[in-house]
N, C-alpha and C positions, 0 to 999 in steps of 0.2 A: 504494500500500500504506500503512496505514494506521501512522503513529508516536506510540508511546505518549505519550499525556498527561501530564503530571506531577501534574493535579489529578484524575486517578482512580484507582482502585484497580486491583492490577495485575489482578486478577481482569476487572474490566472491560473493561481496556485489552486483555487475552488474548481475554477475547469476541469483540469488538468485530476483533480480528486472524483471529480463528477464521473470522468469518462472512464477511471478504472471501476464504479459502480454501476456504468450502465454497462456493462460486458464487453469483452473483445478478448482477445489473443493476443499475449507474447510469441509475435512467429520469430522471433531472434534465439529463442529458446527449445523451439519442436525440435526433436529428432527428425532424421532423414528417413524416409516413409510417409511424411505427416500428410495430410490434404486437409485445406480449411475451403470453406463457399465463405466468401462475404458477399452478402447482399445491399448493392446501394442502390439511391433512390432511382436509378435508371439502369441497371445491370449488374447481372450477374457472374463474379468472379469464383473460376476455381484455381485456388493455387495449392502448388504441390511443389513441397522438400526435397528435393531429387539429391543423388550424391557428386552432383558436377554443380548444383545450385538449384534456385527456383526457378520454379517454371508458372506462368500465369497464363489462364485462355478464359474468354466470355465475351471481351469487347468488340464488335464484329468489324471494326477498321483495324487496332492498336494489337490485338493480339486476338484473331477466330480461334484459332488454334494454339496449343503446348506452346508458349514463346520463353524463351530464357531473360529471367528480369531480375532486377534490382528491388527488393521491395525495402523501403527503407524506412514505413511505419506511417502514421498519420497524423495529421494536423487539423487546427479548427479553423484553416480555409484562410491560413496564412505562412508565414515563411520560419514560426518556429515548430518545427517536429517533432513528436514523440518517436523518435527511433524503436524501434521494433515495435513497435504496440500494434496492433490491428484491434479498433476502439468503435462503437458504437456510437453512433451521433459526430462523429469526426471524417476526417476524408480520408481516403489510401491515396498513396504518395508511391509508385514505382517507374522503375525505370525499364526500358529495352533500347530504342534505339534513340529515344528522347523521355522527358521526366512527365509525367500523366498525375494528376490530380485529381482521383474521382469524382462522382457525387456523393452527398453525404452516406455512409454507412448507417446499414437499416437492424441488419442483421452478421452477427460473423458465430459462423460454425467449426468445428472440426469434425470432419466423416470419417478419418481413418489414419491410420500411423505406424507405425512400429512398436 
């Protein structure tokens, strides 16, 4: 759980509290096996743990298909990121051949792992 910063504001730091209470995923943490579906307000991602890295598909321009990504965790639709978090009510943040900033996260699951 997350404790407050002293060098942010408390509103952030509440954020930033809020979002480990509405659910999500440490995917900086899954074993290799893992798969999570996050669900945001326009699509649906499945990402998966591989052992050469992650892979994301659901976006039908950025990735239809298995693409090899950066997922680098989510933000409140600005430029400071929770690094690994995959967070409920925040956005995904990944990369492939350029940086993608979803829409808001609705839902994040894990279906399966090692």
């Amino acid at each position: 759980m997350w404790v407050d910063h002293p060098n942010l504001t408390p509103e952030v730091n509440r954020a930033i509290k809020e979002s480990e209470l509405s659910g999500g995923i440490w995917w900086k943490d899954l074993p290799v096996g893992s798969k999570v579906i996050v669900r945001t307000r326009n699509t649906r991602y499945e990402i998966e743990n591989r052992e050469d890295g992650s892979y994301i598909q659901g976006h039908e321009k950025y990735c239809p298909q298995p693409t090899k990504a950066s997922i680098h965790g989510s933000t409140f639709g600005g430029s400071m990121i929770k690094a690994g978090w995959l967070g409920v009510g925040m956005y995904l943040e990944f990369s492939t051949d350029r940086t993608i900033t979803t829409s808001q996260i609705q839902d994040v699951q894990e279906i399966g792992g090692a």
